[in-house]
C-alpha positions in Angstrom: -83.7 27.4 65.0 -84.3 25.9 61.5 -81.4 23.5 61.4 -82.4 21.7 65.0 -86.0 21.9 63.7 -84.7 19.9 61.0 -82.8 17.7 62.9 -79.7 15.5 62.0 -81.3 13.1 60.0 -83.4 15.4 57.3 -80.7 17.6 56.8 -78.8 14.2 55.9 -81.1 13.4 53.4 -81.2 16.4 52.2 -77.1 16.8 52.0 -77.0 13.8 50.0 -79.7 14.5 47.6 -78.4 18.2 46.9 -77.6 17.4 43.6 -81.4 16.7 42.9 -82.9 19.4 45.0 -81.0 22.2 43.6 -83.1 22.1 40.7 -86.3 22.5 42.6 -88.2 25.8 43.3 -87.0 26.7 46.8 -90.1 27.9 47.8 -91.8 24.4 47.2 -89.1 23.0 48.7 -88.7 25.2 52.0 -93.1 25.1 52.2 -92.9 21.4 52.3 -89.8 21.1 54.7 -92.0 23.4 56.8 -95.4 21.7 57.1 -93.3 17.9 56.9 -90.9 19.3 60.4 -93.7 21.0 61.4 -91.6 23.9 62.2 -93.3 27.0 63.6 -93.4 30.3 62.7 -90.5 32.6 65.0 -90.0 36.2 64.9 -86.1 36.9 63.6 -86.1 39.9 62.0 -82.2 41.4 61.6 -83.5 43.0 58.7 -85.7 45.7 60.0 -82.6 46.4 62.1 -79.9 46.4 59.7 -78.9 49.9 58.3 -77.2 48.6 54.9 -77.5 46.6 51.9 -79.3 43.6 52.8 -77.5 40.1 51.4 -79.6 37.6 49.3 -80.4 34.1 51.4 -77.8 33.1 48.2 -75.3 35.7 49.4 -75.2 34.6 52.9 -75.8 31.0 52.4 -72.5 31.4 50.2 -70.7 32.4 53.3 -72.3 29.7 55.4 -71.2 27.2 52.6 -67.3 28.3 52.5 -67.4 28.5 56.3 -68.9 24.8 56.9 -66.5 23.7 54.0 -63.6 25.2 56.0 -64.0 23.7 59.5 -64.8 20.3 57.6 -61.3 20.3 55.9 -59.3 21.6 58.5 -60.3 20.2 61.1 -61.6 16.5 59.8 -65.4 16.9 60.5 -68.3 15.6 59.0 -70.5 18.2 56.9 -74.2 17.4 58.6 -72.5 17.5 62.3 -70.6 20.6 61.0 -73.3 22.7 59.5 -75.6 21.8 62.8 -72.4 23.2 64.8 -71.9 26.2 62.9 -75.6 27.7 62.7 -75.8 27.1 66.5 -72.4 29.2 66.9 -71.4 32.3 68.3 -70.4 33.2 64.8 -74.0 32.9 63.5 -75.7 35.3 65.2 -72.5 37.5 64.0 -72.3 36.9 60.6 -76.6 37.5 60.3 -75.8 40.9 62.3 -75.8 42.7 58.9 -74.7 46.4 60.8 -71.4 44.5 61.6 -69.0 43.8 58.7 -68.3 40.4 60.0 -70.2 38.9 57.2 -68.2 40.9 54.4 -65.0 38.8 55.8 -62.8 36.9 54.2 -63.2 33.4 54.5 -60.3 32.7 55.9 -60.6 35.8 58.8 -64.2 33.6 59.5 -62.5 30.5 59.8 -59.9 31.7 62.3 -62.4 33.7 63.9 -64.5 30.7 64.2 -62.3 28.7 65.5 -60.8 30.6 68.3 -64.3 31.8 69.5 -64.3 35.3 69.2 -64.1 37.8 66.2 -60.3 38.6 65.5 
């Protein structure tokens, strides 16, 4: 998985220099994060699989984004220890399972799902 390929302390850095990075080409950014981690090429394809309209990395990262946010506020957690606990969820692997409507959710259906430990 990309975020434990990362590790704590780059996605750190990279939290706290969002402000700069967002104006970089993401491609650039994600090749060098690649070859810098030295993070291998996997085989996750829930695309070829999925029967529907296929969400943008923007789209789902938006979902990721109000989830993370949610847990943070509610439940006084830090973001980098947050986002690392999310993507290595139950609830990822649900969300990215783009046959299931879990990722069409409401944020707030995600939270409570989240937090309980199974889909409401």
């Amino acid at each position: 998985m990309v975020v434990n390929a990362l590790g704590k302390a780059k996605l750190q850095h990279l939290y706290e220099l969002a402000d700069v990075y967002h104006s970089e080409n993401i491609d650039k950014l994600t090749d060098d994060l690649i070859r810098e981690c030295q993070i291998e090429t996997g085989y996750f394809d829930n695309i070829a699989a999925a029967q529907y309209l296929i969400p943008t990395h923007w789209d789902i990262g938006k979902v990721y984004k109000r989830l993370i946010t949610a847990v943070c506020e509610k439940q006084d957690k830090t973001s980098i220890d947050t986002l690392i606990e999310v993507y290595n969820s139950w609830i990822s692997r649900k969300i990215e399972d783009f046959n299931s409507s879990l990722y069409y959710e409401n944020p707030d259906y995600l939270y409570e799902s989240y937090r309980k430990g199974e889909v409401l």
